[in-house]
mmCIF file of the N, C-alpha and C atoms, coordinates in Angstrom:
data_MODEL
# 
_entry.id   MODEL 
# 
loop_
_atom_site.group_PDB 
_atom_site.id 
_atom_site.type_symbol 
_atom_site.label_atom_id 
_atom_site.label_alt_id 
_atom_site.label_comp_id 
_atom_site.label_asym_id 
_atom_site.label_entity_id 
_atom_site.label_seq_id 
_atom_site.pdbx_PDB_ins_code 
_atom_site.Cartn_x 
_atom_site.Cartn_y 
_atom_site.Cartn_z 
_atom_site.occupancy 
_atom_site.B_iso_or_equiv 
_atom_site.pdbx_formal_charge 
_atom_site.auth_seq_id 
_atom_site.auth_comp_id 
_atom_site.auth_asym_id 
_atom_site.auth_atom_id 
_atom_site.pdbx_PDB_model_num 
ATOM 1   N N  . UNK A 1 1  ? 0.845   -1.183 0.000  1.00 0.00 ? 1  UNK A N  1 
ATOM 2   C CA . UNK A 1 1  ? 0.000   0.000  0.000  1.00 0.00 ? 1  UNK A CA 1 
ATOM 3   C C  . UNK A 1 1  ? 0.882   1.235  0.000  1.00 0.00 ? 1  UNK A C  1 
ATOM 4   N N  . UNK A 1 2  ? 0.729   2.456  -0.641 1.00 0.00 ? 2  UNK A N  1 
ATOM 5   C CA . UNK A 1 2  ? 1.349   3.381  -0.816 1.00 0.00 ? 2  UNK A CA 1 
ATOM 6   C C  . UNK A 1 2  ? 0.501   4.309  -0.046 1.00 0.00 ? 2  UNK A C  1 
ATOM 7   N N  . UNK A 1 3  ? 0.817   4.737  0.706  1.00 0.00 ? 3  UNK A N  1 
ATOM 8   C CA . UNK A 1 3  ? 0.431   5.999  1.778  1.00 0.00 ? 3  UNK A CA 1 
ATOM 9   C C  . UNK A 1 3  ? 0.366   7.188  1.323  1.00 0.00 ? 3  UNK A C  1 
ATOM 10  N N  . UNK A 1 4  ? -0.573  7.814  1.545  1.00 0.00 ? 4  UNK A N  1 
ATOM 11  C CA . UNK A 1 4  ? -1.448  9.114  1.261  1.00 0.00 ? 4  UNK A CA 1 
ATOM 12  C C  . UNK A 1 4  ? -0.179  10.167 1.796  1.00 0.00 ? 4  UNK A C  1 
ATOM 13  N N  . UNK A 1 5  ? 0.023   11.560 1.055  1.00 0.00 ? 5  UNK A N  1 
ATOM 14  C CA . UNK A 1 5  ? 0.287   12.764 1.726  1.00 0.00 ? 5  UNK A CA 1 
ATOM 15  C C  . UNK A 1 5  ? -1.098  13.435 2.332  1.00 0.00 ? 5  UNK A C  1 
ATOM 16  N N  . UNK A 1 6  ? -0.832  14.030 4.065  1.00 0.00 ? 6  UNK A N  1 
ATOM 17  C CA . UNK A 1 6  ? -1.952  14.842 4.809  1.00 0.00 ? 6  UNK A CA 1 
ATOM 18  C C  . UNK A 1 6  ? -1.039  15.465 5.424  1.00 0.00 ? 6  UNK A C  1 
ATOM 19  N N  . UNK A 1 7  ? -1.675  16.867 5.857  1.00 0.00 ? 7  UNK A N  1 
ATOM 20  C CA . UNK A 1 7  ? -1.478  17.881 6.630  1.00 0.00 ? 7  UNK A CA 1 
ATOM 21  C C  . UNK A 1 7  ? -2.078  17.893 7.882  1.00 0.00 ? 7  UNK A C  1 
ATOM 22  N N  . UNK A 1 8  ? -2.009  18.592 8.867  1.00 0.00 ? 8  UNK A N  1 
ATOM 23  C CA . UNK A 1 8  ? -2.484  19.036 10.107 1.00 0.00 ? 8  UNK A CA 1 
ATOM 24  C C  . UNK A 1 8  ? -3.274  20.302 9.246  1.00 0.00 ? 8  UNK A C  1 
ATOM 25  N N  . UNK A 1 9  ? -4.908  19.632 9.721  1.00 0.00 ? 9  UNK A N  1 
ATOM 26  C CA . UNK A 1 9  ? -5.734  21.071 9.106  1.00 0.00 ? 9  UNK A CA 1 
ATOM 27  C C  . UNK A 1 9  ? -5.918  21.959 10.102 1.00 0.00 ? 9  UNK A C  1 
ATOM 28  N N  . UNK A 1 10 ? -6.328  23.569 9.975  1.00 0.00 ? 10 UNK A N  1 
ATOM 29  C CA . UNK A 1 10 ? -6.398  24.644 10.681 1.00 0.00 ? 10 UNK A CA 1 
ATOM 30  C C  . UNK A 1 10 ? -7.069  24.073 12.060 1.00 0.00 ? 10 UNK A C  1 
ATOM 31  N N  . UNK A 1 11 ? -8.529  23.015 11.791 1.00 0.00 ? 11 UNK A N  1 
ATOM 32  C CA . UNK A 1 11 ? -9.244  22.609 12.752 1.00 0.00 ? 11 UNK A CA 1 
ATOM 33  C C  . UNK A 1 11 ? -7.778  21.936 13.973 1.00 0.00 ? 11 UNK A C  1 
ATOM 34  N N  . UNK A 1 12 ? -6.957  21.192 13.748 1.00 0.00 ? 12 UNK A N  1 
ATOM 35  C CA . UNK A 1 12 ? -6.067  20.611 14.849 1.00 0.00 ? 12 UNK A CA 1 
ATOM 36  C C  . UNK A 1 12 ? -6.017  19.115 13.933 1.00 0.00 ? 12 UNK A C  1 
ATOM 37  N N  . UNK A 1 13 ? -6.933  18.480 13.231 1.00 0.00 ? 13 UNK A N  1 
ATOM 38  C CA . UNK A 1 13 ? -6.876  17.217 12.827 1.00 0.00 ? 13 UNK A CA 1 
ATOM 39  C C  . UNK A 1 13 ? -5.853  16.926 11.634 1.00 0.00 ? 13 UNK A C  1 
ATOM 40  N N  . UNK A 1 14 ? -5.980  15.497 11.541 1.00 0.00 ? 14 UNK A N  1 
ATOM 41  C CA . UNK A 1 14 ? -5.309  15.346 9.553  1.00 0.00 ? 14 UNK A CA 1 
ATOM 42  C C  . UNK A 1 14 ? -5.950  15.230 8.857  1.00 0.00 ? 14 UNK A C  1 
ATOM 43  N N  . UNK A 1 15 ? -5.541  15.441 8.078  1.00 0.00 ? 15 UNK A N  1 
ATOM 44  C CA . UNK A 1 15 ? -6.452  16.031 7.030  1.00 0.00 ? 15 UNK A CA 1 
ATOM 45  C C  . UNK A 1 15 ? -5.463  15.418 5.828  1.00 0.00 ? 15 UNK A C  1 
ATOM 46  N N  . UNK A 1 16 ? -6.000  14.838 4.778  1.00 0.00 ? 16 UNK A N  1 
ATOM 47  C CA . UNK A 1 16 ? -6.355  14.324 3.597  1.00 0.00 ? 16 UNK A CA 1 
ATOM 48  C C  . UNK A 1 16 ? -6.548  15.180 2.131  1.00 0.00 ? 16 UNK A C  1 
ATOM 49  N N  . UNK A 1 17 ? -5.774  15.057 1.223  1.00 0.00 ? 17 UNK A N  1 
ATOM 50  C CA . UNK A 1 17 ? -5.927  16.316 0.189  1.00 0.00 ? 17 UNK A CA 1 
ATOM 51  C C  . UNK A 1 17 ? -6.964  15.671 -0.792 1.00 0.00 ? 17 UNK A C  1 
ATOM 52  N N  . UNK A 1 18 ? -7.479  14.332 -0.795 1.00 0.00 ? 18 UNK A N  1 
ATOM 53  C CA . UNK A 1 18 ? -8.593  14.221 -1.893 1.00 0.00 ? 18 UNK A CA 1 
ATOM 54  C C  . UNK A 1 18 ? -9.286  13.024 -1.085 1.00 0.00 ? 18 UNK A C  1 
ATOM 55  N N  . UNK A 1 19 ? -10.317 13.397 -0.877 1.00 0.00 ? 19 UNK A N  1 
ATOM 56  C CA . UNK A 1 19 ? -11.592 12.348 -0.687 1.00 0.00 ? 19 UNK A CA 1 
ATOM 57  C C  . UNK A 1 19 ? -10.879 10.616 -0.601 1.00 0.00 ? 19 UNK A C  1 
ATOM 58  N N  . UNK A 1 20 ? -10.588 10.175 -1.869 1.00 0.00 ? 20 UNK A N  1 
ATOM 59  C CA . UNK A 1 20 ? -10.155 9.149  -2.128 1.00 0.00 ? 20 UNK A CA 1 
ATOM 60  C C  . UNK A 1 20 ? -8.599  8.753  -1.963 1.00 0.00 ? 20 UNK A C  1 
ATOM 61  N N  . UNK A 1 21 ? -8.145  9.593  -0.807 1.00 0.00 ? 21 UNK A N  1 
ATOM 62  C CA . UNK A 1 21 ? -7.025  9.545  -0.261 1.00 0.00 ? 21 UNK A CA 1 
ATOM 63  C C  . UNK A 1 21 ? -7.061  9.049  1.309  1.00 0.00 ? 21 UNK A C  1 
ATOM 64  N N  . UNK A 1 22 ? -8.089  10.090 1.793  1.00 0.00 ? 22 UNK A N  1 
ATOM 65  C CA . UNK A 1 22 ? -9.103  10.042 2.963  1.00 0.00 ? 22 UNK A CA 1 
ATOM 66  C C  . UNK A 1 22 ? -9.497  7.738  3.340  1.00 0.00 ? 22 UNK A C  1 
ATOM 67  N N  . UNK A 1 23 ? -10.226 7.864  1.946  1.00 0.00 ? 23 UNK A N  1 
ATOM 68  C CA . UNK A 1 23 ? -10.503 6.367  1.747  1.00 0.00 ? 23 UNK A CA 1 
ATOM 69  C C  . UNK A 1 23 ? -10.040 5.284  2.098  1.00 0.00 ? 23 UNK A C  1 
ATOM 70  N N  . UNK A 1 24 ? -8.538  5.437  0.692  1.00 0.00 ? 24 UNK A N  1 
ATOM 71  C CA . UNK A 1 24 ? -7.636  4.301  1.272  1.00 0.00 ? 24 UNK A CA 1 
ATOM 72  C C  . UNK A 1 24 ? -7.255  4.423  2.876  1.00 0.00 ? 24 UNK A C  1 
ATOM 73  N N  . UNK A 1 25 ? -6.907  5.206  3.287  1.00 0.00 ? 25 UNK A N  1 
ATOM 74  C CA . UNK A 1 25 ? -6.501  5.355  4.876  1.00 0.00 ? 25 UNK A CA 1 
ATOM 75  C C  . UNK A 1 25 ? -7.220  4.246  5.367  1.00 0.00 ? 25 UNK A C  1 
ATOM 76  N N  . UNK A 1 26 ? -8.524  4.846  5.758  1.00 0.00 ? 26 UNK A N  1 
ATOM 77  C CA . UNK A 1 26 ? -9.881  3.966  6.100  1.00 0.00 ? 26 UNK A CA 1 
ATOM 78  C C  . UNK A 1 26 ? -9.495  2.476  5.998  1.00 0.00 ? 26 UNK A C  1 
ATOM 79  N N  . UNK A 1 27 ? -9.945  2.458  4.604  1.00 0.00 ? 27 UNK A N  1 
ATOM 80  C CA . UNK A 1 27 ? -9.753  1.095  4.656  1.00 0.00 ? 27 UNK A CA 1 
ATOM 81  C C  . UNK A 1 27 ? -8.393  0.220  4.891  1.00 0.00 ? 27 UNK A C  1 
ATOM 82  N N  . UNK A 1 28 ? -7.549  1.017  5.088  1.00 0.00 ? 28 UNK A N  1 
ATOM 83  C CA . UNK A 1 28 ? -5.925  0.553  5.624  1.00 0.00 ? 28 UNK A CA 1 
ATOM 84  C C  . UNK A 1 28 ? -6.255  0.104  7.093  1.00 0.00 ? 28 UNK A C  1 
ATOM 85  N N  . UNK A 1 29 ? -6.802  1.018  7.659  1.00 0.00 ? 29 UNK A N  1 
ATOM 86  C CA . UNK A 1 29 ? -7.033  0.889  9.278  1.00 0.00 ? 29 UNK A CA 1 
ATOM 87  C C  . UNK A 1 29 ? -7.694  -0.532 9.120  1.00 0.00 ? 29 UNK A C  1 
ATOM 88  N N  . UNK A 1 30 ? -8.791  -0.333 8.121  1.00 0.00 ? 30 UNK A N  1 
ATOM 89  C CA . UNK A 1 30 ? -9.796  -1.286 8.540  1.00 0.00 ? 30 UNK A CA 1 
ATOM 90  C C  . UNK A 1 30 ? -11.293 -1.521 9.327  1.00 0.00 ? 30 UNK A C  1 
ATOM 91  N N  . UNK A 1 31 ? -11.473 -0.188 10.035 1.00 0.00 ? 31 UNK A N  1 
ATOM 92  C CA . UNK A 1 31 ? -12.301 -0.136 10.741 1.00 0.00 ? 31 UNK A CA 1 
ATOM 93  C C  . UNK A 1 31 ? -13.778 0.969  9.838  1.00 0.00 ? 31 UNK A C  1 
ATOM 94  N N  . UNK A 1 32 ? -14.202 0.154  9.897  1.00 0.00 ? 32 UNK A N  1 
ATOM 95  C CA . UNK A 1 32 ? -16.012 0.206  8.428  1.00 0.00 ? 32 UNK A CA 1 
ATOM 96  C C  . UNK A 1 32 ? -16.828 0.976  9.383  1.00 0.00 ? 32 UNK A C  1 
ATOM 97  N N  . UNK A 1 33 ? -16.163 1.311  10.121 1.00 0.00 ? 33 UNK A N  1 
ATOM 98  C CA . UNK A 1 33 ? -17.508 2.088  11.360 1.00 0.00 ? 33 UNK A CA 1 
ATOM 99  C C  . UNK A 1 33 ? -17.392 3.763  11.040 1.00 0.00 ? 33 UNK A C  1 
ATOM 100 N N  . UNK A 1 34 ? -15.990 4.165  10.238 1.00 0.00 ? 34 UNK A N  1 
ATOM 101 C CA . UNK A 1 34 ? -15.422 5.328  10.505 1.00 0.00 ? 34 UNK A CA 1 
ATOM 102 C C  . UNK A 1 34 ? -15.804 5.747  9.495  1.00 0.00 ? 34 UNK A C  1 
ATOM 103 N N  . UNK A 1 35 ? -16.394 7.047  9.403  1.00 0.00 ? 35 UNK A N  1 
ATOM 104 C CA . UNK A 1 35 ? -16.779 7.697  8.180  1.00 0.00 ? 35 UNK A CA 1 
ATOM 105 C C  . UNK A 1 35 ? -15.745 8.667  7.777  1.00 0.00 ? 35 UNK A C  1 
ATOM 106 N N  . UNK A 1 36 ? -15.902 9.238  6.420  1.00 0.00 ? 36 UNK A N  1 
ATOM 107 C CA . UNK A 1 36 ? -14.536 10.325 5.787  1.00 0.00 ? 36 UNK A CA 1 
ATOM 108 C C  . UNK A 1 36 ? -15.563 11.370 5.193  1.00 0.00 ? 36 UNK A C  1 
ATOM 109 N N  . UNK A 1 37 ? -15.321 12.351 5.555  1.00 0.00 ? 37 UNK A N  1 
ATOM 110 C CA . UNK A 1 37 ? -16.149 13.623 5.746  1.00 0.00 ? 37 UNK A CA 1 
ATOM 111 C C  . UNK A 1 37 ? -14.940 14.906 5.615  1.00 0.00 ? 37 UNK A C  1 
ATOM 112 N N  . UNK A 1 38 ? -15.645 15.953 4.883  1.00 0.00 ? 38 UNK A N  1 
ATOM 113 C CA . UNK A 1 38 ? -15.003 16.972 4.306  1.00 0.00 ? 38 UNK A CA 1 
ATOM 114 C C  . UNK A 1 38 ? -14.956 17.981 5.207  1.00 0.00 ? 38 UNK A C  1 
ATOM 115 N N  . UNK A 1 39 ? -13.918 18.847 5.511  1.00 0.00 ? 39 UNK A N  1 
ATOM 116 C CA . UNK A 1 39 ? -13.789 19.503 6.668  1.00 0.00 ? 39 UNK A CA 1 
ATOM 117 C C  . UNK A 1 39 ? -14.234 20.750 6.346  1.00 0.00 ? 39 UNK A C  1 
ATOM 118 N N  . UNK A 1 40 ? -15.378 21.497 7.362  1.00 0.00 ? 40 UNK A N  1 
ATOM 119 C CA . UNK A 1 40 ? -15.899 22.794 7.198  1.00 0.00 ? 40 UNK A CA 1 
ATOM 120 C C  . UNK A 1 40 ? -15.082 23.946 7.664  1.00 0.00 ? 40 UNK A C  1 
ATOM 121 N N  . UNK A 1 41 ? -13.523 23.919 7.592  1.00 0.00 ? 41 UNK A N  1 
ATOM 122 C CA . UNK A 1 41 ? -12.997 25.241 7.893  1.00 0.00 ? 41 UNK A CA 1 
ATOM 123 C C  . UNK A 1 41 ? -11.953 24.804 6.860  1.00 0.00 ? 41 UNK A C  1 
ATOM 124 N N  . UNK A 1 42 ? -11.484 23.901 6.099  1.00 0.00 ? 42 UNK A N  1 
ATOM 125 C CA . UNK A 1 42 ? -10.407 24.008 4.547  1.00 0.00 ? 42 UNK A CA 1 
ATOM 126 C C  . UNK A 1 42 ? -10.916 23.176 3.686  1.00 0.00 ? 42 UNK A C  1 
ATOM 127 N N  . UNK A 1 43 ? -10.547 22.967 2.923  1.00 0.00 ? 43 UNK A N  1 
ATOM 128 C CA . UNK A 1 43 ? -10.402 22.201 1.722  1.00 0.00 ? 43 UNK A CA 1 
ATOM 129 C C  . UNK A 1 43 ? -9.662  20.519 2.091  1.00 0.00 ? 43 UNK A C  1 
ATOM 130 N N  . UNK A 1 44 ? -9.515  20.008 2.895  1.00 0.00 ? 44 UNK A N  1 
ATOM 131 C CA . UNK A 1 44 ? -9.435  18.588 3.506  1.00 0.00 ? 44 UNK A CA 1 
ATOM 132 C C  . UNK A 1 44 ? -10.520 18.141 3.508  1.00 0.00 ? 44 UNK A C  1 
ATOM 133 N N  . UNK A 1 45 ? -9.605  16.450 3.778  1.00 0.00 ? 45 UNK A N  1 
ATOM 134 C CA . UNK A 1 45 ? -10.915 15.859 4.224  1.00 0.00 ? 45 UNK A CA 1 
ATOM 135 C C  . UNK A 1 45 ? -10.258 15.087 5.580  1.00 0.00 ? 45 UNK A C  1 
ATOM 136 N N  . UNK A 1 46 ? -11.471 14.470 6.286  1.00 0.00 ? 46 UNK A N  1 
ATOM 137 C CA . UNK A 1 46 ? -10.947 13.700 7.625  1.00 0.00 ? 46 UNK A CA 1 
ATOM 138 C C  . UNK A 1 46 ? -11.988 12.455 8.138  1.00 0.00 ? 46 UNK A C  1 
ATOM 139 N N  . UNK A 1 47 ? -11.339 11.454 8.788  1.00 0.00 ? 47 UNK A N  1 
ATOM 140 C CA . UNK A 1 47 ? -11.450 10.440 8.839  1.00 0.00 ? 47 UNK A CA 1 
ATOM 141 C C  . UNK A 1 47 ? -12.203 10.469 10.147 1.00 0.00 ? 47 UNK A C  1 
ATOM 142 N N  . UNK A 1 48 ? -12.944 9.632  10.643 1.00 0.00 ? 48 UNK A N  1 
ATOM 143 C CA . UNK A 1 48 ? -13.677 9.992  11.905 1.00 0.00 ? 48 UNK A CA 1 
ATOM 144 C C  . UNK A 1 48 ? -14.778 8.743  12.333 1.00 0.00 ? 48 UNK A C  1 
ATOM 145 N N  . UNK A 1 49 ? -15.047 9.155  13.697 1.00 0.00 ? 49 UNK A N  1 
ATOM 146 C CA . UNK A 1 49 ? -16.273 8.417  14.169 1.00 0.00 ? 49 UNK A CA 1 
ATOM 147 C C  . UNK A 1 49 ? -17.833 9.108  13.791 1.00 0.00 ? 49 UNK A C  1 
ATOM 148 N N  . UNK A 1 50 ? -18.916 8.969  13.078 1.00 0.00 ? 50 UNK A N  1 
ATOM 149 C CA . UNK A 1 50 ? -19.610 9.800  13.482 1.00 0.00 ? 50 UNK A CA 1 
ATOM 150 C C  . UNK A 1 50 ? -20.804 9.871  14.831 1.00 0.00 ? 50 UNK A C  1 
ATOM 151 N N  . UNK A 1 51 ? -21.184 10.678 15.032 1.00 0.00 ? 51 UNK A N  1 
ATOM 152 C CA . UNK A 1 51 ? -21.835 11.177 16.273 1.00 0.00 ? 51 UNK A CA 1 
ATOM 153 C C  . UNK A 1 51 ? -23.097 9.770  16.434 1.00 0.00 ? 51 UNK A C  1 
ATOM 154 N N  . UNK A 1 52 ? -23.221 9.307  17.546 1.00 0.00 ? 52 UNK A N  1 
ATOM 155 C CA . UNK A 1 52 ? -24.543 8.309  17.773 1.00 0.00 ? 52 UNK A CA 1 
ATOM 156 C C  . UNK A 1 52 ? -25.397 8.911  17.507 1.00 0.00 ? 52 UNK A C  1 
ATOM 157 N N  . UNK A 1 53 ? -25.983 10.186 17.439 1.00 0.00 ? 53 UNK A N  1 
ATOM 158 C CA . UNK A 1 53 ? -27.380 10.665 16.854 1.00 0.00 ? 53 UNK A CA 1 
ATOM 159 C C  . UNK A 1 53 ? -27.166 10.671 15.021 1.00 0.00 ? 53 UNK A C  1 
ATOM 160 N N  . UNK A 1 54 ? -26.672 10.907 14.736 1.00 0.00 ? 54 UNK A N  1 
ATOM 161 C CA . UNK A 1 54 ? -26.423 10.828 13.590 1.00 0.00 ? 54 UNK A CA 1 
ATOM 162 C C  . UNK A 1 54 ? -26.895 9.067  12.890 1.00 0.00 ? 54 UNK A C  1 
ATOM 163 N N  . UNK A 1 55 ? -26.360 8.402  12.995 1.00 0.00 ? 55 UNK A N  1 
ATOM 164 C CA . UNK A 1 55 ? -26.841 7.024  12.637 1.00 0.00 ? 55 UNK A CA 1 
ATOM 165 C C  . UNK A 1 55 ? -27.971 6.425  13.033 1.00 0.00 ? 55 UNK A C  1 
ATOM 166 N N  . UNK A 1 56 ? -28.766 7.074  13.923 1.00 0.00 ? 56 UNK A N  1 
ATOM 167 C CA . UNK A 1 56 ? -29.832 6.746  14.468 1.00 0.00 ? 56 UNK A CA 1 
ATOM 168 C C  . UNK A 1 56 ? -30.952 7.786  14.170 1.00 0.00 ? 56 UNK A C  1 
ATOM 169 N N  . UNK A 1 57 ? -30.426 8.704  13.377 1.00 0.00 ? 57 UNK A N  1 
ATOM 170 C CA . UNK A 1 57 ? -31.354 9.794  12.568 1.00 0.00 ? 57 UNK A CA 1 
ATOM 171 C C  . UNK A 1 57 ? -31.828 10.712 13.400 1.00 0.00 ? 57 UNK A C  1 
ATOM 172 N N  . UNK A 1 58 ? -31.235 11.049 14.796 1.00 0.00 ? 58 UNK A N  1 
ATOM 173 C CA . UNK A 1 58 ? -31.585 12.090 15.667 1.00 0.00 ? 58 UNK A CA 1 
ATOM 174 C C  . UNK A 1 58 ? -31.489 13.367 15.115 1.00 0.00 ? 58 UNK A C  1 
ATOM 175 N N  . UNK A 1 59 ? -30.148 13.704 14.515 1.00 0.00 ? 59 UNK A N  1 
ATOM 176 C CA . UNK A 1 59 ? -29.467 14.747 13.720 1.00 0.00 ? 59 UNK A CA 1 
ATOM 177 C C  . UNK A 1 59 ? -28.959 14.586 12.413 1.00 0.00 ? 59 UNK A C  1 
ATOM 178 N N  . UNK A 1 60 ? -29.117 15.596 11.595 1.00 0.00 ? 60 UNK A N  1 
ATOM 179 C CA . UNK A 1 60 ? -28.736 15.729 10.787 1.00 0.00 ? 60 UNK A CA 1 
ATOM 180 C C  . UNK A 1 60 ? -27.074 15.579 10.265 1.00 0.00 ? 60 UNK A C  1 
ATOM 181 N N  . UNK A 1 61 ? -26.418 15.690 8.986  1.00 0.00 ? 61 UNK A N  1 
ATOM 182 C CA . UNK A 1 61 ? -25.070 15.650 9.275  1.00 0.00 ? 61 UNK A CA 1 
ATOM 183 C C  . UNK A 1 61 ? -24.707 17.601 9.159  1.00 0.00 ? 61 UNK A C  1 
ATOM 184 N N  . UNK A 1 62 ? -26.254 18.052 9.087  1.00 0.00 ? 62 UNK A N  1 
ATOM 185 C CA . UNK A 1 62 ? -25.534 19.876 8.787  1.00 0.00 ? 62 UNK A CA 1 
ATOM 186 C C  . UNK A 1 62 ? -25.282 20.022 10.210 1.00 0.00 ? 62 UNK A C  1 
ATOM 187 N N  . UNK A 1 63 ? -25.819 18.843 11.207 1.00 0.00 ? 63 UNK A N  1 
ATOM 188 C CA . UNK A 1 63 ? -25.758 19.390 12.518 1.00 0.00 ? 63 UNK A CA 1 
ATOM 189 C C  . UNK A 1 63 ? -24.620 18.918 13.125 1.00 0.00 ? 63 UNK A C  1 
ATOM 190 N N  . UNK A 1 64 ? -23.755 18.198 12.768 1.00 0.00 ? 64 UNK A N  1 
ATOM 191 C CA . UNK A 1 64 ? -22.618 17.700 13.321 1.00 0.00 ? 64 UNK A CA 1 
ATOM 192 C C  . UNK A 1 64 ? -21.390 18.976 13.509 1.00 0.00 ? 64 UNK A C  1 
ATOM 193 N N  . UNK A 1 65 ? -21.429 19.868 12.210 1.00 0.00 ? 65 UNK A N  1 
ATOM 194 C CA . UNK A 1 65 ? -20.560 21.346 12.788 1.00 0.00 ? 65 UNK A CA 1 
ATOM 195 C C  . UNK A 1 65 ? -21.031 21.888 13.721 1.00 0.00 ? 65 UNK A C  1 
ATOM 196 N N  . UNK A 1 66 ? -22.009 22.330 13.877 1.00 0.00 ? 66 UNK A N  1 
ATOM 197 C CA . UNK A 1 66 ? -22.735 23.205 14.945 1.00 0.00 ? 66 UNK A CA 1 
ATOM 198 C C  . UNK A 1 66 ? -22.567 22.062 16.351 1.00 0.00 ? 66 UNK A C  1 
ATOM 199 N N  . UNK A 1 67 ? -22.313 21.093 16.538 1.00 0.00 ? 67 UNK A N  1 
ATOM 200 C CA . UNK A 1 67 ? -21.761 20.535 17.623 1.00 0.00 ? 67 UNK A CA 1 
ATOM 201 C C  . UNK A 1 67 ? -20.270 20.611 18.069 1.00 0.00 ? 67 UNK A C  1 
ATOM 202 N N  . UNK A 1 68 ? -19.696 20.414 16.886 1.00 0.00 ? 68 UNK A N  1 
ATOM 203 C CA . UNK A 1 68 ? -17.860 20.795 16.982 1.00 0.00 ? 68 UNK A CA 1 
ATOM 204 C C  . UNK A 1 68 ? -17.778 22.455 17.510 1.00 0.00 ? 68 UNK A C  1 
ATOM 205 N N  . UNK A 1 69 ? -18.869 23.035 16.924 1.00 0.00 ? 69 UNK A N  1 
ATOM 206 C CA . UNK A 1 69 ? -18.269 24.592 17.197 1.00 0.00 ? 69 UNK A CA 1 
ATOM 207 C C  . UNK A 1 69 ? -18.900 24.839 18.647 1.00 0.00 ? 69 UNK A C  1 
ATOM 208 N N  . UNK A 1 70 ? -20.132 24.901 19.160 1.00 0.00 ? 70 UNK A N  1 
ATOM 209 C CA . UNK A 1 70 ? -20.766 25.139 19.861 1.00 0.00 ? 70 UNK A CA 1 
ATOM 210 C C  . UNK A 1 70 ? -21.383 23.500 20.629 1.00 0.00 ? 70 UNK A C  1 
ATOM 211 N N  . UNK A 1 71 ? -20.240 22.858 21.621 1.00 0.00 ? 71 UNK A N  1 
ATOM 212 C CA . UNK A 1 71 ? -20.721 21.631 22.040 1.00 0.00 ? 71 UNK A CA 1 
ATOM 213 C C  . UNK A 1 71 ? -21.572 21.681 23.241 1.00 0.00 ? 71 UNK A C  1 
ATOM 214 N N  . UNK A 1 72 ? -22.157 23.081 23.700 1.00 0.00 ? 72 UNK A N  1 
ATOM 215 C CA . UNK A 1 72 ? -22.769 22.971 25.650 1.00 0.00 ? 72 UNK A CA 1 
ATOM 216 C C  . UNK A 1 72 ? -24.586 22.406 24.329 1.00 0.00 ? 72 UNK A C  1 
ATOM 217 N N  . UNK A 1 73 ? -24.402 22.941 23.361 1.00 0.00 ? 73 UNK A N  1 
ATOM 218 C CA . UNK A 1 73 ? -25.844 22.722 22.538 1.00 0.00 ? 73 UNK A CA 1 
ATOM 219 C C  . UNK A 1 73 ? -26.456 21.422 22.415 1.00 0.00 ? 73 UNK A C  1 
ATOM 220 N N  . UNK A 1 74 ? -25.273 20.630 22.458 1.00 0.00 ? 74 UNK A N  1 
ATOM 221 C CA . UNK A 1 74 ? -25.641 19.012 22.211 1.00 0.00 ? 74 UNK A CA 1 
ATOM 222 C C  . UNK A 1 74 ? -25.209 18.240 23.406 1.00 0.00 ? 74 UNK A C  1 
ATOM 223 N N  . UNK A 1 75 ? -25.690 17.270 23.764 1.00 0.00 ? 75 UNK A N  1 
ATOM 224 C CA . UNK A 1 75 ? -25.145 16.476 24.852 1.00 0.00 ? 75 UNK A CA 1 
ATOM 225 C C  . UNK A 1 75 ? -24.137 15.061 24.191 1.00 0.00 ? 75 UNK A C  1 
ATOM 226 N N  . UNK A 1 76 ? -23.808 14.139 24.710 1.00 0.00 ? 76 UNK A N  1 
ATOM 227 C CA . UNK A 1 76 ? -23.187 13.314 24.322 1.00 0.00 ? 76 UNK A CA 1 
ATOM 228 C C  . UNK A 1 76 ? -23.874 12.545 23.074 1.00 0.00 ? 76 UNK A C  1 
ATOM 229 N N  . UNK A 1 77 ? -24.732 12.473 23.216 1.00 0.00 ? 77 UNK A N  1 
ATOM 230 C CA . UNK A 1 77 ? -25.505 11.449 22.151 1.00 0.00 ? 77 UNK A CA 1 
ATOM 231 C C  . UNK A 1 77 ? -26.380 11.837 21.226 1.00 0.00 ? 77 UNK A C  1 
ATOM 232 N N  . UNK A 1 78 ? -25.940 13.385 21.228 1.00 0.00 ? 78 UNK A N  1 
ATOM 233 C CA . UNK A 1 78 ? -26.201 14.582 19.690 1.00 0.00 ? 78 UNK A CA 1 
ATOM 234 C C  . UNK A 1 78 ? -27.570 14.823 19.713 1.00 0.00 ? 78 UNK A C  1 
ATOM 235 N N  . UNK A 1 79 ? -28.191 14.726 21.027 1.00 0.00 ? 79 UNK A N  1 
ATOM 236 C CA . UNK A 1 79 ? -29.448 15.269 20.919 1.00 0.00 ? 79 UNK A CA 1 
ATOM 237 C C  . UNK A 1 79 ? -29.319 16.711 21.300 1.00 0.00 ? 79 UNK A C  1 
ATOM 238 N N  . UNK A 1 80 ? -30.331 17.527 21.166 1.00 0.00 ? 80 UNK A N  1 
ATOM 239 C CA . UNK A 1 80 ? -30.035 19.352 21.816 1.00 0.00 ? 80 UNK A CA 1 
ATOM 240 C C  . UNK A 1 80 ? -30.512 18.738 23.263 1.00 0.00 ? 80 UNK A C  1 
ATOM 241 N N  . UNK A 1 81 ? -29.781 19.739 23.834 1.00 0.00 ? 81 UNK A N  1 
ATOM 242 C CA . UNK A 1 81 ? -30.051 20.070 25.113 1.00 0.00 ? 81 UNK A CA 1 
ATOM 243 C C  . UNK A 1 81 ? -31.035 20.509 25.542 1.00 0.00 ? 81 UNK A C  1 
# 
């Protein structure tokens, strides 16, 4: 396997310069639980868990920023407060 170039994005994470870079990672790890999602402050992308409300259709995924930015709004399990 030939390994992806990533940066440290502005957010603090790594970050991934094309979607399908993001991917292979993923599936390098191995772990099918982790979603790859495009980062709302650059042009990256990043590899991740997503939120338990989210898979269970509590929240939306427009609502997953508005939890990173502002977290007293959501509680652990991405419902509002």
């Amino acid at each position: 396997m030939t390994f992806t170039d990533w940066h440290t994005c502005i957010c603090g994470k790594r970050a991934y310069h094309r979607k399908s870079d993001a991917k292979k990672i993923r599936r390098h790890i191995g772990d099918n639980t982790m979603s790859v999602y495009r980062c709302q402050h650059s042009d990256g992308w990043h590899i991740g868990h997503p939120p338990p409300g989210l898979k269970e259709g509590r929240i939306g995924r427009d609502q997953i920023g508005a939890a990173a930015i502002r977290p007293s709004v959501y509680n652990r399990r991405g419902e509002t407060a």
